[in-house]
Structure formats: C-alpha cells, structure tokens
C-alpha positions as CSV (number, residue, x, y, z in Angstrom):
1,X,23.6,-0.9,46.7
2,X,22.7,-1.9,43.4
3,X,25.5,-5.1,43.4
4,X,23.9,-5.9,46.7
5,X,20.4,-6.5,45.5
6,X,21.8,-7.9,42.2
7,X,23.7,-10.1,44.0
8,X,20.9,-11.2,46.4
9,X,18.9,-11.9,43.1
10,X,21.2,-14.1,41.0
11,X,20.8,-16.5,43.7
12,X,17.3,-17.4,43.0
13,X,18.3,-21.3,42.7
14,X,19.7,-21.3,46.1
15,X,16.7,-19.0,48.0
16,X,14.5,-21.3,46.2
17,X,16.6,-24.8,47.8
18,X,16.4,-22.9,51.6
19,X,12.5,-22.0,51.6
20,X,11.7,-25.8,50.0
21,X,14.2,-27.1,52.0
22,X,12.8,-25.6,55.3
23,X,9.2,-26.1,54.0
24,X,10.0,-29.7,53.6
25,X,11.7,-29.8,57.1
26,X,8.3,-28.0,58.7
27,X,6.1,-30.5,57.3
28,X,8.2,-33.7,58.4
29,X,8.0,-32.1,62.1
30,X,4.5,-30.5,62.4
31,X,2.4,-32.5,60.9
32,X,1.2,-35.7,62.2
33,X,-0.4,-37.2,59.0
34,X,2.1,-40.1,58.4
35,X,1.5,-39.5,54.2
36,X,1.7,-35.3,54.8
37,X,5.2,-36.5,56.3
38,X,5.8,-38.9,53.3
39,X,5.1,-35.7,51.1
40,X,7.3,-33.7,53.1
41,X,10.3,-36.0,52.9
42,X,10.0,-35.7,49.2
43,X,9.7,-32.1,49.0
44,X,13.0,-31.8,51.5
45,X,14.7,-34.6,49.5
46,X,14.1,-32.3,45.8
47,X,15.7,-29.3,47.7
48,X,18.7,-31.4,48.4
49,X,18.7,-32.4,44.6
50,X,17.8,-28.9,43.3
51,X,21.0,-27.7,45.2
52,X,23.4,-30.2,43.7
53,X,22.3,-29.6,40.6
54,X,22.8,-25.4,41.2
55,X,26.4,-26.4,42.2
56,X,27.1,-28.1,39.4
57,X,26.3,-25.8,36.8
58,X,29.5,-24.2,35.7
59,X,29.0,-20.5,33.9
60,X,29.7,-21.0,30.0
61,X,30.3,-24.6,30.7
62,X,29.8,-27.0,27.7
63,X,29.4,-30.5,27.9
64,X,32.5,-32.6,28.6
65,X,33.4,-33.9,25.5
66,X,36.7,-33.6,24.8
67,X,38.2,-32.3,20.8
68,X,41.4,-32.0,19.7
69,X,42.5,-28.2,19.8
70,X,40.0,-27.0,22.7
71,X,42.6,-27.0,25.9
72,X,40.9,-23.4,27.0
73,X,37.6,-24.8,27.3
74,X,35.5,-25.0,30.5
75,X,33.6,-28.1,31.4
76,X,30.5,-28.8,33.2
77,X,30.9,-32.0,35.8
78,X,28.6,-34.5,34.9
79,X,29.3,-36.8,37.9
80,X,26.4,-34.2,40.1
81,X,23.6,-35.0,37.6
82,X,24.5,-38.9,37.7
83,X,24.2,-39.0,41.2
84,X,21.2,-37.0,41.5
85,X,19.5,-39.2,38.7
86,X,20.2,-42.2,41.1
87,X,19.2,-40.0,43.9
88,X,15.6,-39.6,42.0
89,X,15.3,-43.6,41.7
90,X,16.4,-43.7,45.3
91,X,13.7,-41.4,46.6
92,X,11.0,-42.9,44.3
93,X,11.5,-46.4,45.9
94,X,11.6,-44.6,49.3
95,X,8.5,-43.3,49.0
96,X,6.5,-46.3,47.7
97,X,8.1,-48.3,50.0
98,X,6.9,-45.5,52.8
99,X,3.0,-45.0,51.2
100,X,3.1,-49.1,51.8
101,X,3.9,-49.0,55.3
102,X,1.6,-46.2,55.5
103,X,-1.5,-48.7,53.9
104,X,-0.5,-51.2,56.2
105,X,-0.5,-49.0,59.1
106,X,-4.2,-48.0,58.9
107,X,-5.1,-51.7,58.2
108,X,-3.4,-52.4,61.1
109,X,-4.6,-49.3,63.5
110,X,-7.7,-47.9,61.5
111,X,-6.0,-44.3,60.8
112,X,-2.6,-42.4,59.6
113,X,-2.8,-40.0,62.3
114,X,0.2,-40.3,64.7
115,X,-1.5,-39.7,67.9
116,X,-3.9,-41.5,67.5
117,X,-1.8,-44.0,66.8
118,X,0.0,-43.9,69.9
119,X,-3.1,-43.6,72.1
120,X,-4.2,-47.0,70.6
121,X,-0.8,-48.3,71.7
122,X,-0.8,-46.9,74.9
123,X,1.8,-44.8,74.8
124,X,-0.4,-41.1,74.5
C-alpha cells in the first residue's frame, strides 16, 4: 500500500498538468467572457508546456555536453525545452493578437460577452 501512495505522489508534475489542463479546458467552454476565454487558453496552453517539460526531465540526467571518457553518462534532451521556449513566444503572440480582437470586438459591439454578442447579430 505504501508503493501505491508513493507512487501516486511522485507524480505531483503530471496531477498538477491534468487539474490545470482541465481547469483550462473548463474555462474555454463555460465561460462566455471572450478575455476569461483568452485567460483560459493560456492556462490550458502552460499545462501542455508543463507536461513536456516533466517528460523531458531524465532522473540523474546532466546536461548534454559531451567529454572524452564519459560513455556511461545519462543525458537530458534539450530539443523539449527548445520547443517549449518557442511554444512560450508562440502563445504570447497568440494572446496579444487574441486581447486585440477582443478590443476591437467591444468597439465594434459595445461588450465581450458572447451572447450578447450574438443577440446583437441576430443569431440568439
């Protein structure tokens, strides 16, 4: 029982990926704020990132720099972080360019709520 629950609690990284990653996924679909969606996007899109980054991580892992006379030695891969670094620069252009449409939206309709915007439209 004991391996069980230490088991269950050496995971931490990855319980803490599902609950942001299903926080995140809540938010986008029940809320009707367009920048409460924005916010939730981002918080889905770090729990994507977060778990890349736990699967990288290699236990005793140094850095991968290579010396003469270390063939026994275990790596970390770097090419996880690189792509999550460009993932970050990715998601921050994502969202500015997302909080802009957002601005222009409630020029344009007078409010960021989504059914509100719709009745204005016509379609509620």
């Amino acid at each position: 029982m004991e391996t069980i629950v230490s088991n269950f609690l050496g995971l931490y990284n990855y319980w803490a990926v599902v609950v942001l990653m299903m926080m995140g996924l809540y938010v986008l679909t029940a809320e009707r704020n367009l920048v409460k969606k924005v916010i939730g996007l981002n918080i889905f899109q770090m729990s994507v990132i977060m778990f890349y980054i736990s699967m990288a991580k290699i236990k005793d892992g140094t850095a991968p720099i290579i010396v003469d006379g270390a063939r026994d030695t275990v790596y970390s891969n770097p090419l996880p972080h690189v792509l999550m670094l460009t993932a970050i620069v990715v998601g921050i252009g994502t969202t500015a360019l997302a909080l802009a449409l957002v601005v222009r939206i409630h020029e344009e309709f007078g409010t960021i709520e989504e059914d509100e915007i719709q009745e204005q439209e016509g379609r509620g």
